[in-house]
N, C-alpha and C positions, 0 to 999 in steps of 0.2 A: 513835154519834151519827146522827139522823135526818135527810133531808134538811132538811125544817123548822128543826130546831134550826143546820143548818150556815147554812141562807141567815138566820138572824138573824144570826150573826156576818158573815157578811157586809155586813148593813145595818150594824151597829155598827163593822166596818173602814170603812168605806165613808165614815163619817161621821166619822171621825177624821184619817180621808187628807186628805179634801177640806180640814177646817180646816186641818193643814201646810202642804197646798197654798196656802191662800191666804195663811198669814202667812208663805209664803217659808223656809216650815223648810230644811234642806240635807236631800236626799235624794231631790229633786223634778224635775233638773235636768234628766238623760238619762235612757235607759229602762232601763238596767243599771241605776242610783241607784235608780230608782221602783222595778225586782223588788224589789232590795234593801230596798225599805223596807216593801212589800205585805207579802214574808217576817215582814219582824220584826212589823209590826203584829198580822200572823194567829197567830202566834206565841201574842201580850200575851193577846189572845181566848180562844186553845183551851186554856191554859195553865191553867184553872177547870176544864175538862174530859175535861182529859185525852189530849187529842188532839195529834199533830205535825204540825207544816204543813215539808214539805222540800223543798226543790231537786228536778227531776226526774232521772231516770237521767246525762241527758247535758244539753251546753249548748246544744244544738238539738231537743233533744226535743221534743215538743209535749203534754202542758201543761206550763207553766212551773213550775209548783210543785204538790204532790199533798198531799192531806189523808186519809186513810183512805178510802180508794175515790174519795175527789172530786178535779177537777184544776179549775186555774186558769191560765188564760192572761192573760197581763199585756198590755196594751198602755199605749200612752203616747203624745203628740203634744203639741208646742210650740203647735203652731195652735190655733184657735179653732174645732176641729170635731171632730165626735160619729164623723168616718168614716175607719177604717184599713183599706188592706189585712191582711189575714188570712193562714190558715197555707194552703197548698198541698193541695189535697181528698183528694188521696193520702195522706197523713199518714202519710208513709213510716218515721217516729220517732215513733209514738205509743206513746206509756206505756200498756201495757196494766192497769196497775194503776188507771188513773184510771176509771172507769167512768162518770161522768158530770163533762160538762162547766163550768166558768164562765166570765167575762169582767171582770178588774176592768181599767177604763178611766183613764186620768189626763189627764186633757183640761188643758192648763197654758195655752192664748192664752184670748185675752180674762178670762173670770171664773175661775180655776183650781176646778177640782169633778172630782170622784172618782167613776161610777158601778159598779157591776158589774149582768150580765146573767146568763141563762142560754144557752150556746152556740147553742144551736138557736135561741132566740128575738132572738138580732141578726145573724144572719147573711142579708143580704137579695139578695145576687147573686153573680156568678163572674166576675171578672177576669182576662184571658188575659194573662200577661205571656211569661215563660220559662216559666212551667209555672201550667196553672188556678188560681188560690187565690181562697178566701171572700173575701167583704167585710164588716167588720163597721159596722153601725149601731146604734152605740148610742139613736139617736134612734127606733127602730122604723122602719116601713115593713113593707111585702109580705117576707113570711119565704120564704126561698127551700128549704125545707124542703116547706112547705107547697105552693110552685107544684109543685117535682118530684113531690108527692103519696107523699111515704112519711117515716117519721119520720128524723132525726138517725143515732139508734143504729144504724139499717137500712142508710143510706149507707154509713156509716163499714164498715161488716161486706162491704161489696161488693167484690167484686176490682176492681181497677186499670182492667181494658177497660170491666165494667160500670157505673164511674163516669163515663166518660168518656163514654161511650154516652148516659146520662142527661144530661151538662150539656151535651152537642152537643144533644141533642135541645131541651132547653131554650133554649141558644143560638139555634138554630135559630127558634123561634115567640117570639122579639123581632128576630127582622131586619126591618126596614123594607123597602118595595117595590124593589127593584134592588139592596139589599144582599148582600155573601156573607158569608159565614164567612170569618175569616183561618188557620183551621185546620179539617181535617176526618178525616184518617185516623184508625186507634187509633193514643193516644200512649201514653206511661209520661210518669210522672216528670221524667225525663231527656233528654228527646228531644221536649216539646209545640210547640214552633215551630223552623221551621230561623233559626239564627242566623247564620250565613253567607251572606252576601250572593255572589251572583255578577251581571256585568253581561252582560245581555245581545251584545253587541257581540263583547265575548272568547272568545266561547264558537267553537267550531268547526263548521264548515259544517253537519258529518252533527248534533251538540246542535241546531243550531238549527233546522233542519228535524223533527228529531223533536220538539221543544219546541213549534215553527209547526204541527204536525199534528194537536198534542194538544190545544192553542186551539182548531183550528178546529172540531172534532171535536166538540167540550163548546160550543162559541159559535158558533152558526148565521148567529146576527145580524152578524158580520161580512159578509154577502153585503146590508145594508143599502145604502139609499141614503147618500149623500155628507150629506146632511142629518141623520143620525142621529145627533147629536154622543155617543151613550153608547152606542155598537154595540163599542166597541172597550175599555172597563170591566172589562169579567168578565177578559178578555184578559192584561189588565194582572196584576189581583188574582190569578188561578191560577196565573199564571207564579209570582208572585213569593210566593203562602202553600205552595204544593205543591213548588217545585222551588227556591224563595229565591233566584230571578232574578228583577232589574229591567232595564225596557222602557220608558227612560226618551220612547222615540217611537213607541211600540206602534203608529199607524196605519201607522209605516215597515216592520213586518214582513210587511206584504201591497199596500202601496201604492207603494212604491219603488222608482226604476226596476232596483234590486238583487234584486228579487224579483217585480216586473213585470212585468218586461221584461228576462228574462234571456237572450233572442236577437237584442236592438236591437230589439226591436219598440216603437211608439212610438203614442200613444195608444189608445185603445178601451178594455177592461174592463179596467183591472190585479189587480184582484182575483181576477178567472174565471183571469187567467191562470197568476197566482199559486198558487192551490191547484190545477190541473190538474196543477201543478210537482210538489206534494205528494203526491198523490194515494195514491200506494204506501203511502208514510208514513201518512197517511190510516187507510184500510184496517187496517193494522197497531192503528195506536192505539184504531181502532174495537173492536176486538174484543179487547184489552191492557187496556184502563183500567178500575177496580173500577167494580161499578156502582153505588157509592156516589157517584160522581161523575157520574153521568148523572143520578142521582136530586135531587144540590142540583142540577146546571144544567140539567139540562132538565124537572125536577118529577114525573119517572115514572121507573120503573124501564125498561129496553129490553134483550132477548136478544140477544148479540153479532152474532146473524146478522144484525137486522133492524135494526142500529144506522144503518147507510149507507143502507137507504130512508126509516127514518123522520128521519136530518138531511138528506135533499133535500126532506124535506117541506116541516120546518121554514123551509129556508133555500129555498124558493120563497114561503113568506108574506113572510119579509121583504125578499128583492130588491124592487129598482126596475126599472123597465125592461131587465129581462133576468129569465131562469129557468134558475137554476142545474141543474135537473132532465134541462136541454138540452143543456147540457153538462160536466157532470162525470160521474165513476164509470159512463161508457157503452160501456166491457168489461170483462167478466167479472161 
């Protein structure tokens, strides 16, 4: 069977679902009921032809159901929209029998209708949950094939880092101005965001000082004026996408008389005084951190030697009324 002759069974499943669906047949209800009833319809179809439409290897597999080199993945939604999350870009349970993909849809709110697609061509973006997964649009829109610039088959054949590579990149040229990324290392599978919350507070003196070095380090703009109400943003976000710490008083980690003014000292710069505290740590982290992360927050790449002159640069553009160049990092 050719793909032509499979995608007519398609339209003719297609158009069979959708009338159950709307006279309320049983079989419509949840998404296991609708596999189940895809199965049987694709069945009624290939059953002229010759063909088996089966269950895939396992019951997490990805596609749902396999037809002589074709697969099918089922979705299904109670609402009144054309848009599900999808399978995980990894496709760490793919049926390597299925060779090319489809998508039959059970849309049951509002007017209950039945479409199917071709995989490539509704998948229009990447959702970070626990771990990357497609999005599918049954409705069209920007195919997200197309923006990464290489076909479906191609993705799919790419190792684990080198996908993740491409959807960071991608990720990356839809961030908004002052946006970050909530993920950025190589991930797998298993391990795409930390799920572990820790609070900042808890944490112990020597964590928090290294964790307070590694901020500064990456965010210059902390040496901002008092006016900057978003100097201290990036701050927040790295703590808690890189290390899964929340800062629920982020300007308290430099502004504090706990970190100001940690020899009773009592007005003038708390900030200057603050990272002079750090400084060592500093140092360290400058030359420590991949420079994958100098490259999102400070938009160029920098050689670990020249990390400490070029953030006094930085963080001289954005002081107020003081120059950090005067006094920070002034031995050694």
């Amino acid at each position: 069977m050719n793909q032509g002759d499979f995608e007519d069974i398609l339209d003719q499943a297609v158009v069979k679902l959708s009338v159950g669906a709307q006279f309320g047949d049983d079989g419509y209800s949840g998404s296991k009921d609708f596999e189940t009833t895809v199965l049987k319809i694709l069945k009624q179809f290939l059953s002229d032809c010759d063909e088996q439409a089966d269950p895939s290897f396992h019951v997490h597999a990805f596609p749902d159901l396999t037809v002589n080199g074709y697969g099918v993945e089922v979705k299904h939604t109670k609402k009144d929209s054309w848009l599900a999350v999808g399978n995980s870009i990894f496709e760490g349970m793919r049926d390597q029998s299925a060779k090319r993909i489809y998508v039959i849809y059970g849309k049951m709110g509002g007017w209950p209708e039945v479409r199917w697609a071709r995989y490539e061509d509704c998948i229009t973006h990447v959702r970070i949950s626990h771990a990357p997964r497609f999005v599918v649009d049954m409705d069209g829109g920007s195919k997200l094939f197309d923006i990464l610039g290489l076909p479906y088959d191609e993705f799919s054949a790419l190792s684990p880092e080198e996908k993740i590579k491409r959807v960071r990149e991608y990720s990356r040229n839809r961030l908004k101005p002052g946006e970050r990324l909530w993920w950025l290392e190589d991930q797998d599978e298993e391990s795409a965001i930390p799920v572990e919350i820790k609070i900042y507070m808890d944490l112990s003196q020597s964590e928090k000082r290294i964790l307070r070095a590694e901020a500064s380090i990456l965010c210059p703009q902390i040496c901002g004026g008092s006016r900057q109400k978003t100097k201290y943003y990036d701050v927040s976000t790295y703590l808690l996408r890189v290390h899964g710490v929340l800062a629920p008083q982020t300007r308290d980690l430099f502004s504090a008389g706990s970190v100001g003014a940690r020899h009773g000292e009592r007005g003038g710069n708390y900030i200057q005084r603050a990272l002079q505290d750090i400084e060592p740590e500093m140092r360290q982290a400058a030359v420590r951190l991949d420079d994958d992360l100098f490259i999102e927050y400070w938009g160029a790449s920098c050689p670990p030697n020249d990390r400490i002159a070029e953030w006094l640069k930085m963080a001289d553009g954005y002081a107020k009324n003081w120059k950090p160049s005067e006094h920070l990092f002034k031995l050694g």
